[in-house]
C-alpha positions as CSV (number, residue, x, y, z in Angstrom):
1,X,89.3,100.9,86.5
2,X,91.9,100.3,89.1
3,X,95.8,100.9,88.6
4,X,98.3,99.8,90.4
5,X,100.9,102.4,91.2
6,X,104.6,101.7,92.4
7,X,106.9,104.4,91.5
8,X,110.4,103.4,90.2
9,X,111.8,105.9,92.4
10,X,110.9,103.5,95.3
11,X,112.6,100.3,96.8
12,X,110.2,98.1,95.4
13,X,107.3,96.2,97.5
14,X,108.4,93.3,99.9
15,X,106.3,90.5,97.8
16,X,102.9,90.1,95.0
17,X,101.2,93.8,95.9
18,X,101.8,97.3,94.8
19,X,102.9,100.3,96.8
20,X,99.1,101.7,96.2
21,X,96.7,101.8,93.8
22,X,94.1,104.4,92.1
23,X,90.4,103.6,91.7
24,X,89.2,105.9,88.5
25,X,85.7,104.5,90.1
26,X,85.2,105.6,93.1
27,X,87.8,108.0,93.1
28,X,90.0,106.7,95.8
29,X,93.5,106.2,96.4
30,X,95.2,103.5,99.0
31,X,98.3,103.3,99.8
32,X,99.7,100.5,100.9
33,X,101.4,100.6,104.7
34,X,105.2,102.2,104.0
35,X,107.9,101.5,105.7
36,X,111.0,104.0,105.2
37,X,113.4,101.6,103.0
38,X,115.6,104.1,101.2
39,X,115.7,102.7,97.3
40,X,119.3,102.0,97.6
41,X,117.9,99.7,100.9
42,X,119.5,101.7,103.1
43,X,116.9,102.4,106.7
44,X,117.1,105.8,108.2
45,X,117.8,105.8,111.8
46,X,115.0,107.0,114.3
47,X,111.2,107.5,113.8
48,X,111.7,111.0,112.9
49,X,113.8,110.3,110.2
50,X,112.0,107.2,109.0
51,X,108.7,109.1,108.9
52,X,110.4,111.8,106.3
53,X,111.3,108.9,103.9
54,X,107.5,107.9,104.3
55,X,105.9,111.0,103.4
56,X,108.1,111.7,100.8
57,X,107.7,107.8,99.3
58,X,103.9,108.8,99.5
59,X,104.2,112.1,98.1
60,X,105.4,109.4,95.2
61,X,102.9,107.3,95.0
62,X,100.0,110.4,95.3
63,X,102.0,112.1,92.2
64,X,101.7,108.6,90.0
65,X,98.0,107.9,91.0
66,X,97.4,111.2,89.7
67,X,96.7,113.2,93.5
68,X,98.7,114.4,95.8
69,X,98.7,115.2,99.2
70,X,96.0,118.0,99.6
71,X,94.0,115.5,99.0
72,X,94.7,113.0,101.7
73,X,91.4,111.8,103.6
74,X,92.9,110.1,106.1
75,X,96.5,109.0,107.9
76,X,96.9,105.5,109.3
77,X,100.4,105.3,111.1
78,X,101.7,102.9,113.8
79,X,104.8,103.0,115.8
80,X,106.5,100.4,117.7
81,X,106.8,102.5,121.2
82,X,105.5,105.7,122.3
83,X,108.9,107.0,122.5
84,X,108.8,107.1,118.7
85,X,105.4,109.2,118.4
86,X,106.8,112.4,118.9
87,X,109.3,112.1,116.0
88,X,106.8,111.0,113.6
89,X,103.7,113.3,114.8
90,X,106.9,115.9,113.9
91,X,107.3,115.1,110.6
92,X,103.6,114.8,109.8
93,X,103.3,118.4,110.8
94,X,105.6,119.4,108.4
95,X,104.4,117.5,105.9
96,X,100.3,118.5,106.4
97,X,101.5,122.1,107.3
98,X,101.1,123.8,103.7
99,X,97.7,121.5,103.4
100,X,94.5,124.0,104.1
101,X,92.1,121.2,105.9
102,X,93.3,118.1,108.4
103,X,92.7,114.9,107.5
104,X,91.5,112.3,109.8
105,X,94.2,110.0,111.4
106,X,94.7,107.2,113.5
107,X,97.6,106.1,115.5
108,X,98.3,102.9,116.3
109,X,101.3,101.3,118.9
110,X,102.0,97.7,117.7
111,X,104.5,95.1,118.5
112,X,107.2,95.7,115.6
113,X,107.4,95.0,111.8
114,X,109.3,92.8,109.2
115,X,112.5,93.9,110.8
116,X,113.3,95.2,113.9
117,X,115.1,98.5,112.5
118,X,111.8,100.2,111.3
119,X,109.8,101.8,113.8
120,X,107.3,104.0,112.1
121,X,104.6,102.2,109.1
122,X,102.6,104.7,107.4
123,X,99.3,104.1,105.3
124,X,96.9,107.1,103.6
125,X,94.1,107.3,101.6
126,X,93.6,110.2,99.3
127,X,91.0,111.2,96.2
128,X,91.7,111.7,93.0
129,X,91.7,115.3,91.4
């Protein structure tokens, strides 16, 4: 069975798709990519700042799929300069450092999103407990 999961504690999705979505089949857990709109639409300022918003939107979506973050197999994120990379590797730090193993990650620098102001997109995919 696959659910759709988009926490109402979440600006909601751009358009048709959900924020992520749990597969009771093969166990799996996708999020889709997160940008850090604030639910009350407000965009934090710098990639540092935009990262936190992520993380904790995903921490979100992990707790309504029925995971969380220990069990994240992977981190896709892309930033629209390198200048941002330091302030988001910082805040994944913080956010992997109570987790016991690393997942595997990829990051990507790409030529800008929906709007100019984000600079930091942030995909995972996790397992279910």
């Amino acid at each position: 069975m696959i659910k759709s999961v988009t926490p109402k504690t979440m600006a909601p999705p751009f358009a048709r798709y959900a924020h992520g979505i749990a597969d009771t089949q093969s166990g799996l857990v996708l999020t889709s990519g997160q940008l850090a709109l604030d639910v009350d639409g407000t965009i934090p300022d710098g990639a540092q700042a935009q990262a936190q918003l992520i993380f904790a939107n995903i921490d979100e979506i992990l707790a309504q799929a029925g995971t969380d973050k220990s069990h994240v197999l992977k981190v896709h994120a892309y930033v629209t300069d390198r200048s941002h990379m330091a302030g988001y590797m910082a805040a994944r730090d913080v956010w992997l450092a109570d987790i016991p193993h690393l997942p595997a990650s990829t990051l990507m620098i790409v030529s800008g999103f929906t709007r100019p102001e984000f600079v930091v997109e942030i995909e995972v995919t996790a397992r279910l407990q």
